[in-house]
C-alpha angles and dihedrals in degrees: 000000000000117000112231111217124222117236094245079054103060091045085058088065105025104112095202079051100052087043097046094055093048087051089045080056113095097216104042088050087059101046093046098043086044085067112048101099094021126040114229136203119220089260102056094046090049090060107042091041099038091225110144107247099239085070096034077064094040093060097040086063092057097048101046090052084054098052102232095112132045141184114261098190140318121260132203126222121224080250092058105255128132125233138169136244116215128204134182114264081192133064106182138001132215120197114177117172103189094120127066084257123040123242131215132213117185129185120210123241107238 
C-alpha cells in the first residue's frame, strides 16, 4: 500500500522550493550575498545590514540547513565565548520559472 502525498506536502520537502522562497526573502538575500568574499559573524551582519540579531539568527539557520551557507571558523571572544564565522557557499543564484516548475542554478562560491 503506497502512501500519496499532498502538495503542501512535497513542498515540505522540495529542496528548489525551500531555497527559492528564502532567496525570495529580502533578508536572507542580503545576509547570504553579504558573505560571499568575506566571512561574517552574526554581529557584524546585524549590524551592516540593521537587521535585529534574533532574526539575523534566525536566517543564518536557514540558511545553513539549507547549505548555502557554511562556517568558515570559530572565533573566540576576548571573554572566552565561541562563536562562528559564516561565509556564502553560493555566489550567485539563477530562478527561472518558465516552466511549470522553477529551476535553480546555483553557482558555487570558490
Amino acid at each position: 500500500m503506497s502512501r500519496r502525498f499532498t502538495l503542501p506536502q512535497l513542498k515540505k520537502y522540495d529542496v528548489t522550493q525551500k531555497v527559492i522562497e528564502t532567496l525570495a526573502d529580502s533578508e536572507s538575500r542580503a545576509i547570504l550575498f553579504s558573505m560571499i568574499k568575506q566571512g561574517k559573524t552574526a554581529a557584524e551582519l546585524s549590524d551592516k545590514l540593521k537587521i535585529p540579531l534574533s532574526s539575523v539568527y534566525k536566517k543564518l539557520a536557514d540558511l545553513e540547513e539549507l547549505t548555502l551557507i557554511e562556517i568558515e571558523k570559530w572565533m573566540l571572544s576576548d571573554k572566552g565565548r565561541k562563536y562562528k564565522v559564516y561565509k556564502s557557499r553560493v555566489k550567485t543564484a539563477d530562478i527561472s520559472i518558465k516552466k511549470p516548475e522553477p529551476s535553480l542554478i546555483l553557482v558555487p562560491n570558490v
